[in-house]
C-alpha positions in Angstrom: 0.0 0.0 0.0 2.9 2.5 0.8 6.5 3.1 -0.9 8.6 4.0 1.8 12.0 6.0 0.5 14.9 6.4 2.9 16.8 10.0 3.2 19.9 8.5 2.5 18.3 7.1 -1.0 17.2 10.5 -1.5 19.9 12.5 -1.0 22.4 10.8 -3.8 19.7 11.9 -6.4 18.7 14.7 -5.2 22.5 16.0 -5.0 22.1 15.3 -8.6 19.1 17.2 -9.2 20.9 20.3 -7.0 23.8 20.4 -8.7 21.8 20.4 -12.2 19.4 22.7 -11.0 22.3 25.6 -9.7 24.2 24.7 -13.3 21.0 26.0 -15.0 20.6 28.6 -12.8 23.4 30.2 -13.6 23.1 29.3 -17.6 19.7 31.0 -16.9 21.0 34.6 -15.4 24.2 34.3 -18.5 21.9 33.5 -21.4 18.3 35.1 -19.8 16.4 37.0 -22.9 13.2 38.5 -22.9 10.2 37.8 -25.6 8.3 41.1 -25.8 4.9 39.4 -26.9 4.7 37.0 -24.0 1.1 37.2 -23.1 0.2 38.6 -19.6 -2.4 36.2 -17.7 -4.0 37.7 -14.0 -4.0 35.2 -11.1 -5.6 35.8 -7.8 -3.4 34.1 -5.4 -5.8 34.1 -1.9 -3.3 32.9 0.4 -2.5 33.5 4.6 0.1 36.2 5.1 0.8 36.3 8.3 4.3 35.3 10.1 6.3 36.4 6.9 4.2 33.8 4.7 3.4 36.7 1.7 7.1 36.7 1.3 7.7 33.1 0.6 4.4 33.1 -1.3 5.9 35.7 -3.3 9.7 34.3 -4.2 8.3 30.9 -4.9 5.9 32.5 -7.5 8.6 34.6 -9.1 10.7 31.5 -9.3 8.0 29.7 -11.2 7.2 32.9 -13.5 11.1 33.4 -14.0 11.4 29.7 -15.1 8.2 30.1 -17.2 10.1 33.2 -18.9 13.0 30.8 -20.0 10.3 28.2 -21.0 9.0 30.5 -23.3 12.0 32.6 -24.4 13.1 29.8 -26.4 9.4 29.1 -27.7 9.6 32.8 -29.1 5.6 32.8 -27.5 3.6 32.5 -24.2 2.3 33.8 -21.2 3.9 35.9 -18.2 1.7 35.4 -15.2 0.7 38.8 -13.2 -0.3 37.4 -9.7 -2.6 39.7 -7.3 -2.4 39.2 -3.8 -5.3 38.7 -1.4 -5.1 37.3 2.4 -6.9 34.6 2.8 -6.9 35.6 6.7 -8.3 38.6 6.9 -10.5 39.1 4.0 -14.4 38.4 3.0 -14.0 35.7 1.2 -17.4 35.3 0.0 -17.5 38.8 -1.4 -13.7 38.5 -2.5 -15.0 35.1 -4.8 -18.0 37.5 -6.0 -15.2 39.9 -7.1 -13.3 37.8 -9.1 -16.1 36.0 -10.4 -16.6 39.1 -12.1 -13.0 39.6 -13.5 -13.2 38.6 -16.9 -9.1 39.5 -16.8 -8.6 37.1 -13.9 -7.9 33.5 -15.4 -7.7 31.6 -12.4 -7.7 31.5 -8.8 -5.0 29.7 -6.3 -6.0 29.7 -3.2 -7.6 28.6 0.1 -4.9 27.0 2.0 -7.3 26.2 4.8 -9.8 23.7 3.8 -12.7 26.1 5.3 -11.2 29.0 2.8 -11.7 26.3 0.4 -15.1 25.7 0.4 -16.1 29.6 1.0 -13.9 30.2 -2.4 -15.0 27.2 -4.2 -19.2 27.8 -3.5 -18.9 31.0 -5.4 -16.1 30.3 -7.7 -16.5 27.4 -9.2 -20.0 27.5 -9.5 -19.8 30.3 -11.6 -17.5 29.3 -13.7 -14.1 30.0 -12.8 -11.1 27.7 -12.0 -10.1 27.7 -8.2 -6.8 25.8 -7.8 -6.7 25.0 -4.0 -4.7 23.9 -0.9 -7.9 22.6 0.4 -7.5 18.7 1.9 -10.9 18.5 3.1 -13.1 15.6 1.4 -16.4 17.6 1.8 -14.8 20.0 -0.9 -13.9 17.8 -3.4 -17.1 15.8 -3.4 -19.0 19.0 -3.5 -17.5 20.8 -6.2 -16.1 17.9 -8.5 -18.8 18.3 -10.7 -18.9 21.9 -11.5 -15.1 21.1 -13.6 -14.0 24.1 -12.0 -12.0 22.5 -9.0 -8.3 21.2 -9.2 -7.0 20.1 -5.9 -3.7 20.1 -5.9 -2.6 17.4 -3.1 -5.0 14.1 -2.4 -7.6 14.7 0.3 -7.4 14.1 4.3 -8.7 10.3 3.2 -5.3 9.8 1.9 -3.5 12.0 5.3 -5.9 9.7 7.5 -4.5 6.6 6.1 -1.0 7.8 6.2 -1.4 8.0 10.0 -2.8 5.4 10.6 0.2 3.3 8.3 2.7 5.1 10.1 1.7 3.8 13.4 1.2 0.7 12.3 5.0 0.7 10.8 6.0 1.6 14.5 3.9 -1.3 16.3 0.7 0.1 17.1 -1.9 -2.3 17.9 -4.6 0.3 18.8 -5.3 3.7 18.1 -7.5 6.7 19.2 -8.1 10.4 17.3 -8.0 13.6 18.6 -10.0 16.1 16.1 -11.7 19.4 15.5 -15.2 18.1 14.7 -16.6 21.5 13.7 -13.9 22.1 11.3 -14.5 21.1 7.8 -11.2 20.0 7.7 -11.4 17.9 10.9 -14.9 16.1 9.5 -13.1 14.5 6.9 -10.7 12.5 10.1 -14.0 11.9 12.0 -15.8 10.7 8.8 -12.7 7.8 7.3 -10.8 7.5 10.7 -12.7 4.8 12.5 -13.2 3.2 9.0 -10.0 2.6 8.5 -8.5 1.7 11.7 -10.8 -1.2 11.1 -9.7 -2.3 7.5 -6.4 -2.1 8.7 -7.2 -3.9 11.7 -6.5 -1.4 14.5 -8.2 -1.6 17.6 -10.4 1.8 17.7 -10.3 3.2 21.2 -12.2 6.2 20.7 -13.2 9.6 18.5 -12.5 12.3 21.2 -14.0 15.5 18.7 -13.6 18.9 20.1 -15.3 22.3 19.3 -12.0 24.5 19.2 -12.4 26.5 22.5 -9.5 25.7 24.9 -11.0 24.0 27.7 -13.1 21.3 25.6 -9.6 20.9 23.3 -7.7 20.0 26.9 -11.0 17.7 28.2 -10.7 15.7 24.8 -6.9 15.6 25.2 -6.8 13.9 28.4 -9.8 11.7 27.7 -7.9 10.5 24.5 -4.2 10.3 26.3 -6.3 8.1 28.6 -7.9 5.8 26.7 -4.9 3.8 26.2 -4.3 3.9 22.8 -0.8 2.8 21.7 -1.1 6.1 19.5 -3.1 9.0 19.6 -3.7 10.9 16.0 -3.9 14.2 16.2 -6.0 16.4 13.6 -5.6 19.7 14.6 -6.8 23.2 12.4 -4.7 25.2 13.6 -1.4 26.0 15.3 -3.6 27.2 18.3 -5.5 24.2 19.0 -2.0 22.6 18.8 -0.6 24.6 21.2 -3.3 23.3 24.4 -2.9 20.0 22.9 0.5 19.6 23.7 0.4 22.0 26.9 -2.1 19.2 28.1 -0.1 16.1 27.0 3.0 17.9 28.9 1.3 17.9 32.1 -0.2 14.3 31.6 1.7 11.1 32.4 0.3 9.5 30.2 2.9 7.8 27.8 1.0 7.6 24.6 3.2 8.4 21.6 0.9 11.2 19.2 1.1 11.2 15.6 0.3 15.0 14.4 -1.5 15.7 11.3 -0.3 18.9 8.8 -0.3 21.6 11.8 2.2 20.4 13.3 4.4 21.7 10.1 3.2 24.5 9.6 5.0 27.6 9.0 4.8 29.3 12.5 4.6 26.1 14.5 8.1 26.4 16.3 8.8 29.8 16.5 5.1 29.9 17.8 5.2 26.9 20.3 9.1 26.7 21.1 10.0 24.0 23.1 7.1 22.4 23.0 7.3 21.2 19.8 10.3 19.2 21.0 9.6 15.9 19.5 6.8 16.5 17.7 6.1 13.8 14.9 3.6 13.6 12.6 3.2 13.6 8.2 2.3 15.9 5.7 1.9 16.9 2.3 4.8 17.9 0.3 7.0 18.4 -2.8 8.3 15.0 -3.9 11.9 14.5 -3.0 12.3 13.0 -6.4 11.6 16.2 -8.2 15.0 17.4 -5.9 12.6 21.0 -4.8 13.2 20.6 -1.7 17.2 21.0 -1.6 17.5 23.2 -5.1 15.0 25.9 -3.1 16.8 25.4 0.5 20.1 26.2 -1.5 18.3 29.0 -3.4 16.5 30.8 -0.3 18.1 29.3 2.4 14.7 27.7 3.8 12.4 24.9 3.4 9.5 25.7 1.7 6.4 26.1 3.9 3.6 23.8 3.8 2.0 23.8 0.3 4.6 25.9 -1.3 5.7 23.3 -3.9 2.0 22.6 -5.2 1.3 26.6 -5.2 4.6 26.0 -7.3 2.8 23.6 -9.5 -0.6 25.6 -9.9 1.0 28.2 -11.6 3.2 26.5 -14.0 0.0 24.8 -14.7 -1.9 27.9 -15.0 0.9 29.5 -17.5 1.0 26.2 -19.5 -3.1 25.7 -20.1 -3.1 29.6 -20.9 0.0 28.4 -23.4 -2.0 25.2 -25.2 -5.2 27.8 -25.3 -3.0 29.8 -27.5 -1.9 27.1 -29.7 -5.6 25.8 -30.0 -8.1 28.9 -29.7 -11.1 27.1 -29.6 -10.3 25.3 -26.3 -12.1 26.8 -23.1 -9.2 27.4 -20.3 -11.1 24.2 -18.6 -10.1 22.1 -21.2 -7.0 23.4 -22.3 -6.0 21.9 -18.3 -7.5 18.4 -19.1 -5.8 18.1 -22.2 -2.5 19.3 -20.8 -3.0 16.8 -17.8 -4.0 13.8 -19.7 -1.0 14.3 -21.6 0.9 10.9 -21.5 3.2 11.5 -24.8 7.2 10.4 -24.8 9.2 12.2 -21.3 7.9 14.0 -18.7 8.8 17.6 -17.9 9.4 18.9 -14.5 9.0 22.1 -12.8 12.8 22.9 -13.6 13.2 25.6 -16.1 14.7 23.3 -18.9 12.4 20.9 -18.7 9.9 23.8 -19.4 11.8 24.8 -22.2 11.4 21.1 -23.3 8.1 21.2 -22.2 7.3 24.0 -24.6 8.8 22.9 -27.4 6.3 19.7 -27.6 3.4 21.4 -27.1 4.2 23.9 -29.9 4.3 20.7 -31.9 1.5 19.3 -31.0 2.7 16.2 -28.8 1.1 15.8 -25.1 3.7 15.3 -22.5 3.4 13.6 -19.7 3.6 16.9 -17.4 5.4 16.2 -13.3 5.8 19.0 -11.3 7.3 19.8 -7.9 4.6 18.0 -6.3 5.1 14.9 -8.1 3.4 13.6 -10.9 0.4 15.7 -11.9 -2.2 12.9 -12.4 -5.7 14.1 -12.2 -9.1 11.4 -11.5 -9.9 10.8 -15.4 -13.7 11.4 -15.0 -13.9 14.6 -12.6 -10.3 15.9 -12.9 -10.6 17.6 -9.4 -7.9 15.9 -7.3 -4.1 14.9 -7.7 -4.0 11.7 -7.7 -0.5 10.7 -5.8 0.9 13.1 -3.5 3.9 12.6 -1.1 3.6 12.8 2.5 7.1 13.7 4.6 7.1 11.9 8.1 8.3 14.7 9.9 9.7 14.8 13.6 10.8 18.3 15.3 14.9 17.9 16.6 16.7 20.7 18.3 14.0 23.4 17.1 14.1 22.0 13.4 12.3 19.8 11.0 13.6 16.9 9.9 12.1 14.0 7.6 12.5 10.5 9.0 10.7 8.5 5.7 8.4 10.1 2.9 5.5 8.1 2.4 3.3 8.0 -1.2 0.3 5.7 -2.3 -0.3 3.6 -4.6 -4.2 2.9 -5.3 -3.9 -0.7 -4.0 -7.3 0.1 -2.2 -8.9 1.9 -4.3 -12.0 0.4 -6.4 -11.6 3.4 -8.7 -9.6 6.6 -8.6 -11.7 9.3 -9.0 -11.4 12.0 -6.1 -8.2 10.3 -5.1 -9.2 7.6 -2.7 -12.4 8.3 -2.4 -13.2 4.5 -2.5 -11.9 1.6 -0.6 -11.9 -1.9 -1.2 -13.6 -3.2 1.7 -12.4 -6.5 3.4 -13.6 -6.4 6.8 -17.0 -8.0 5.9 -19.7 -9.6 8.9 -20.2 -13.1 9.1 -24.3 -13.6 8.3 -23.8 -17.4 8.0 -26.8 -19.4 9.7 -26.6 -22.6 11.2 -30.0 -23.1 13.2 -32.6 -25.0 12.2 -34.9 -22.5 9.8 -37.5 -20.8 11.9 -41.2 -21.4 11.0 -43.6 -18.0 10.4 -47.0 -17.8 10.1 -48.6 -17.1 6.1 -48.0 -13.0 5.6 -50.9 -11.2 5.4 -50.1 -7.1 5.5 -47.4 -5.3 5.2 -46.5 -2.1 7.5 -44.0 0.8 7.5 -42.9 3.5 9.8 -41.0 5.9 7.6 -39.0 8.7 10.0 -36.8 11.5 8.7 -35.6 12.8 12.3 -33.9 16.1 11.4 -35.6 19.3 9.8 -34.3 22.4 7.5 -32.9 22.9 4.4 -29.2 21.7 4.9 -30.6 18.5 5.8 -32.6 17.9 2.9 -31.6 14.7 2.3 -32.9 12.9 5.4 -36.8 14.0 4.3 -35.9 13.2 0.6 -34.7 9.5 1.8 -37.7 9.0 3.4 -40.1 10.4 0.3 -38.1 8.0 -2.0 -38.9 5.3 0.2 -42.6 5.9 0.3 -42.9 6.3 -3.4 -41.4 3.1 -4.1 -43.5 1.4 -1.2 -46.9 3.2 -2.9 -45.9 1.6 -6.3 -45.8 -1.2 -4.7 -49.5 -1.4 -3.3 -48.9 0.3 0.3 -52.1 2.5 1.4 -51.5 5.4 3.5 -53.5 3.5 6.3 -50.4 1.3 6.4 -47.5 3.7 6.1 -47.2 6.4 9.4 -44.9 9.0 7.9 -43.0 11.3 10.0 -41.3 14.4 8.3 -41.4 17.9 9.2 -42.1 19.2 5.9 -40.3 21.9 5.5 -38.9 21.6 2.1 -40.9 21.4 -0.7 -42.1 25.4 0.0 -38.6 26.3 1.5 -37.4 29.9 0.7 -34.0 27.9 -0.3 -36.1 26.0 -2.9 -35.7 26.9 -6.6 -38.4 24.9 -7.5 -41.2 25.2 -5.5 -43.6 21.9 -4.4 -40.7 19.9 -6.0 -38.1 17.7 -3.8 -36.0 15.8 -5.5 -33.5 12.6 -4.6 -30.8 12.9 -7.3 -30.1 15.4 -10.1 -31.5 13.4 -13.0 -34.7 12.5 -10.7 -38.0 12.7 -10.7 -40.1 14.3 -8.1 -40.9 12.8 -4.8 -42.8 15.1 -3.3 -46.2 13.8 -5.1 -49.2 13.2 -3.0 -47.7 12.9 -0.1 -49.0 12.3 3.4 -47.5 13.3 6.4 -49.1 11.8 9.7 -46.8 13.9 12.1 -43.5 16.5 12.0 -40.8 15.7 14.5 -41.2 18.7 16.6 -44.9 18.0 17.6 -43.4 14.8 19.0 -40.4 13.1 21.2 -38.1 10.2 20.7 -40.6 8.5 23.4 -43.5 8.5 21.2 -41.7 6.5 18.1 -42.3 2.5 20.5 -45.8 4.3 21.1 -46.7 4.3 17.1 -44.7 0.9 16.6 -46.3 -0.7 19.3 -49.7 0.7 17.9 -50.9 2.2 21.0 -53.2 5.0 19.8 -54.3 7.8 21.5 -56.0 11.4 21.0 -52.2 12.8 20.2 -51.6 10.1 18.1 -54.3 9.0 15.9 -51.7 7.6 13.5 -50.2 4.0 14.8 -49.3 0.7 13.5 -52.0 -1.6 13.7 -50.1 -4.9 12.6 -50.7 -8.2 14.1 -48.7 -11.4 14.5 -49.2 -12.4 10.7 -48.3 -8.9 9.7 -44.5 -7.5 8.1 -43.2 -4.6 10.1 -40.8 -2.5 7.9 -38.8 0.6 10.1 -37.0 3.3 8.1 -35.1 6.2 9.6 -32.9 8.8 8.1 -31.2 11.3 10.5 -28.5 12.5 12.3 -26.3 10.0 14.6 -23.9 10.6 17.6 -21.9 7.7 19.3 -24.8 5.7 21.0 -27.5 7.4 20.0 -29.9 8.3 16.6 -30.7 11.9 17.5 -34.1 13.7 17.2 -34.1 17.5 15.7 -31.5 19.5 17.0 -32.2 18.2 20.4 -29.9 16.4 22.9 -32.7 13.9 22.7 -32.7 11.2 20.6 -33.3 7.2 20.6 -30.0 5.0 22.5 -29.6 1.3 22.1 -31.5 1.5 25.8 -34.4 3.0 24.3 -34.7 0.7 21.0 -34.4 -2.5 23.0 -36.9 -1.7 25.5 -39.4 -0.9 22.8 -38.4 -4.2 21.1 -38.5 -6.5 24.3 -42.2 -4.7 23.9 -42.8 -5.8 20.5 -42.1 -9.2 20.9 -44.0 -9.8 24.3 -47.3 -8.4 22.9 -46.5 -10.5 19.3 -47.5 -7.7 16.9 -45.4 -8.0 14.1 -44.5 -11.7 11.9 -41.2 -10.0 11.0 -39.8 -7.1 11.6 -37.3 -5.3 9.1 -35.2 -2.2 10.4 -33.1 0.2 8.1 -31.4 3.0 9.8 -29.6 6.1 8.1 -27.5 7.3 10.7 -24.5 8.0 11.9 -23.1 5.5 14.7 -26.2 3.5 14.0 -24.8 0.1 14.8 -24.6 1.2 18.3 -28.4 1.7 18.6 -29.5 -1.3 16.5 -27.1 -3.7 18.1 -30.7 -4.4 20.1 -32.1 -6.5 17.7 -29.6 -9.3 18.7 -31.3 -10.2 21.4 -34.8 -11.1 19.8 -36.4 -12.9 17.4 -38.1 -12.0 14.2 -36.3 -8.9 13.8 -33.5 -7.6 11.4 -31.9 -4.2 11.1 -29.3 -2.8 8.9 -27.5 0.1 9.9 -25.7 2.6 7.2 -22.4 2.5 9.6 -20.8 0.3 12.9 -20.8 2.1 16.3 -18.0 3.8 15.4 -18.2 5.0 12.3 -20.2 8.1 10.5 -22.7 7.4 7.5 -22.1 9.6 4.4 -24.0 11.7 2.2 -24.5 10.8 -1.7 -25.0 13.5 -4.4 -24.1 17.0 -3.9 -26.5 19.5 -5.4 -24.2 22.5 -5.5 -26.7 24.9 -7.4 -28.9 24.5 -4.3 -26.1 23.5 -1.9 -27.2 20.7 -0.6 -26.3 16.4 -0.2 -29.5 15.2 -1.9 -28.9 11.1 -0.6 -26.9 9.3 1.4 -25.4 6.5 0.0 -26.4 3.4 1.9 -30.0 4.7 1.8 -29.3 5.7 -2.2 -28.1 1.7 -2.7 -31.0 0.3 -0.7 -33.4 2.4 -3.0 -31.9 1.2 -5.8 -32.2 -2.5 -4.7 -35.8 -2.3 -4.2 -36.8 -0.3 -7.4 -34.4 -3.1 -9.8 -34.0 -6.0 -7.5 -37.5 -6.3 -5.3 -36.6 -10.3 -5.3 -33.3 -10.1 -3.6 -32.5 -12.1 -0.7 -31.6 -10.2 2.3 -28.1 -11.7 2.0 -27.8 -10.9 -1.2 -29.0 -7.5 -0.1 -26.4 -7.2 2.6 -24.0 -7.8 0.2 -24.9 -5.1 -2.2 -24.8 -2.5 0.2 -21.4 -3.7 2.2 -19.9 -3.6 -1.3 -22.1 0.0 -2.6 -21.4 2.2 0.9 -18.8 3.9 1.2 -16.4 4.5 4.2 -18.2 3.3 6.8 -19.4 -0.5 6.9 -23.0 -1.7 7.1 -23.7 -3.8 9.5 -26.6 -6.5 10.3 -28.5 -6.8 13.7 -30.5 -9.7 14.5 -30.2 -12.8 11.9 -29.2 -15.3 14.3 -32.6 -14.8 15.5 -34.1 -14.3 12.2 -33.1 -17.2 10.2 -31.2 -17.8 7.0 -30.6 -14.5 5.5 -30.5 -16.1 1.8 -34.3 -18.1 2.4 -36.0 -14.5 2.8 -36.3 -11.4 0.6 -37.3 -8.1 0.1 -40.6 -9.5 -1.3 -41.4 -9.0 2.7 -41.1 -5.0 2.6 -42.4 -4.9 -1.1 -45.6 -7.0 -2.6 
């Protein structure tokens, strides 16, 4: 899975590199010449500034635009970039993206170094049309914006930075592992979404998510509940060199004697001259420039410094930038866009790098018409073939902090070896860690079926969560083409969609982009905030009252199907944006219920939640009754289809893949069922609750939800 490359490998080749590099260098300032119709393309560069960071912004970009000058001296055409400089710290970014939306001059934007910059850049940006070339790690951003075309990431998401931890403390003996994170960071979600995932595919013991809010007393509570969990290693996925800072402060006056294993803060720029002595020690990885390419020691000889964190693909992003602008001029019916695919999906004869004669080489073959395979100080600039939004391979330096300085210990790169397809770099895993649904009893013995039941719950309200309600009006379509009366579904939604002020199309919800509408003759028997988590066993159990008219009426020869889309926290399927909610507590009391007064024949539970395996584990201690949960008790569930023009996650996957089962495969076992959505769901793995008690999963089929 990893290609781990020794420093003293390095070094002989990159000495090479060095001493090639200065030799051109100096060819470069004896034999420099100017072209005086190079072509002048604006870039905004929306970068942080502070602690000296403009500066080294600013020489790496000269560099690149100096080398790019060679390049295309010798072409006798091209472009000279202009950069103009915005701080990503300080200004609006919203209204920045609005203002250079509306630069016709501006060709493209680099910028958002913090993922949260990112996504304010890229919401306004790329959805209007211009190209945003980003920093951003966060896996939220590239699933988001892939679509619009707009989007090139220049490193491999926090997937890839997760699994890199996790690897490295595997390499060092870990047999168990916890995670320290900013859960309310966009960049932190993207550790609490794949983390627990997979620490289980590669078969860590998971001690814990300790998620913090970013104010310094919760950041030191979650610091010492981690440090005492016992984890071998704690990961650490800080946003910022603040939170770092009372992370280590805590771990100091712990005695704990958990190693920690820091994510990107702990290289950037300001850390130690921030943090001093307490970043003694400090280990963790990164992204960076490939030591391959030889940036690293031809720009420490050059400035004197390593570059900061992200320098060498800002590097890349330009000469990218300059070089599309270039092939647009060659062919002037290509759209900057697609001047960038074709220049990336170049695989021609060599490969250039982002040394100035290998521009100049570089060039030359585009002026003829040949497509180069194109590397850069990065690495190799591979882009996913079908969205072209994410670098494929980056390089991650395992750093550790000596004597006040950085030093790398092992660089660290992937392969794809678990990916089932490459698009939005690593987005998908090849899943091994699948749950034994083998039966061995003798086959239980149920009564002839006569009608079929469903409780249908969407558990959250407002726009932003639009796709818990639309999972649940999916649902009751395809259980209404399938002969269900409203007498025998209770729906429970708030409703608060279709007329939304966020709607662009009123009365009209729908579940993917190419969909149809499932808002059609609907009814709604109750909205979430006119009830509590304590009234959901009332209208299973079909207890009836003046409050709620609306129950489930079924009998002992009657089929019992349970839906619920929501929000999940560790233990717990929550209700609104209440601490309420329903625990594994609550669901097995209500299910001890249900089997004692014999009202359902069998009972069929799919839950859309985050940490839902912890709640449905219940259903293993009765009979009759089988759930299957989007995600373990670990592990969050994840949303489907972005809707970016509306700005909002239209599915979720598991429920997306369940959907799809019953609408093409209504026959399907229940094993084979399982199997679909182990195989369809991604990062988090389904689970099934109660089939020791239910019989042979592959002797019963959905034909027991649907007629």
């Amino acid at each position: 899975m990893r290609k781990s490359r020794r420093i003293a490998v390095i070094l002989s080749g990159c000495l090479l590199v060095l001493s090639s590099w200065l030799l051109t260098s100096c060819e470069r300032e004896e034999h420099y010449c100017s072209v005086s119709d190079l072509s002048v393309r604006k870039v905004a560069v929306v970068l942080p500034f502070e602690n000296g960071l403009r500066e080294q912004w600013e020489q790496c970009l000269n560099l690149c635009n100096a080398n790019l000058q060679t390049a295309f001296c010798y072409a006798g055409m091209g472009v000279k970039l202009q950069f103009e400089w915005y701080d990503e710290s300080t200004e609006d970014l919203s209204a920045l993206g609005q203002k250079l939306l509306a630069r016709k001059d501006i060709v493209a934007v680099i910028g958002g170094h913090h993922s949260s910059s990112a996504m304010q850049l890229a919401s306004v940006l790329c959805k209007g049309g211009k190209n945003l070339f980003t920093l951003g790690t966060a896996g939220q951003l590239t699933r988001a914006y892939s679509a619009t075309g707009n989007l090139w990431v220049m490193t491999e998401t926090d997937v890839t930075e997760c699994e890199v931890l996790l690897s490295k403390a595997i390499q060092y003996g870990a047999k168990s592992v916890a995670l320290l994170v900013n859960g309310a960071d966009v960049y932190g979600q993207t550790f609490l979404d794949w983390y627990a995932f997979q620490a289980t595919e590669l078969g860590l013991q998971n001690k814990g998510t300790y998620s913090y809010d970013g104010s310094e007393a919760q950041i030191a509570q979650q610091t010492k509940a981690a440090l005492a969990s016992g984890a071998d290693f704690v990961l650490c996925a800080s946003s910022s060199v603040e939170e770092l800072k009372t992370v280590l402060s805590t771990k100091q006056s712990t005695l704990h004697n958990n190693r920690m294993l820091m994510a990107e803060s702990g290289f950037a720029g300001n850390a130690i001259s921030e943090l001093g002595s307490l970043m003694e020690g400090v280990e963790g990885v990164c992204y960076g420039a490939d030591p391959e390419s030889g940036f690293d020691i031809a720009y420490q000889a050059r400035f004197n410094r390593l570059p900061c964190l992200g320098e060498a693909q800002v590097y890349d992003a330009a000469m990218l930038i300059a070089f599309a602008s270039y092939v647009q001029m060659l062919n002037e019916d290509l759209t900057f866009k697609n001047a960038m695919r074709q220049l990336v999906d170049g695989r021609e004869q060599g490969k250039s790098s982002w040394r100035s004669e290998d521009m100049v080489w570089l060039a030359s073959m585009l002026a003829k018409g040949a497509h180069p395979d194109i590397s850069g100080a990065s690495g190799s600039l591979d882009f996913d073939a079908r969205a072209y939004t994410n670098v494929l391979h980056s390089v991650y330096y395992n750093y550790l902090v000596y004597q006040q300085k950085y030093i790398f210990l092992d660089y660290n790169t992937t392969d794809g070896s678990r990916r089932t397809d490459p698009t939005l770099a690593s987005w998908n895993w090849k899943k091994s860690q699948k749950q034994d649904i083998s039966y061995e009893g003798e086959e239980r013995v149920y009564p002839p079926l006569d009608k079929r039941w469903a409780l249908l719950v969407a558990a959250s309200k407002g726009w932003e969560n639009y796709r818990h309600q639309v999972d649940v009006l999916n649902i009751y379509q395809i259980l209404k083409k399938h002969g269900y009366d409203d007498d025998h579904i209770v729906v429970i939604m708030e409703d608060d969609l279709a007329k939304n002020a966020n709607n662009p199309e009123q009365g009209v919800l729908y579940s993917r982009m190419d969909g149809v509408n499932v808002y059609q003759n609907v009814q709604v028997d109750y909205h979430p905030s006119q009830l509590t988590p304590k009234d959901i066993p009332e209208i299973l159990l079909g207890h009836a009252s003046e409050r709620l008219p609306h129950v489930l009426r079924s009998d002992s020869d009657d089929n019992v199907f349970f839906f619920w889309s929501g929000h999940g926290s560790p233990g717990k399927m929550c209700w609104l944006d209440t601490w309420e909610g329903i625990k594994k507590d609550d669901l097995e009391k209500c299910l001890a219920k249900l089997e004692q007064s014999g009202n359902y024949r069998k009972l069929i539970g799919c839950f859309e939640t985050c940490y839902s395996g912890g709640v449905a584990e219940a259903a293993d201690n009765h009979n009759g009754m089988l759930f299957f949960t989007a995600a373990n008790a670990n592990e969050t569930s994840k949303a489907d289809e972005y809707n970016y023009n509306w700005d909002v996650w239209m599915s979720n996957r598991f429920t997306a893949t369940l959907q799809d089962c019953m609408i093409n495969s209504p026959t399907q076992t229940f094993g084979e069922l399982y199997n679909q959505l182990f195989l369809s769901t991604v990062a988090s793995h389904v689970c099934v609750f109660g089939h020791k008690g239910f019989g042979s999963l592959y002797e019963s089929n959905l034909g027991e939800i649907l007629k």
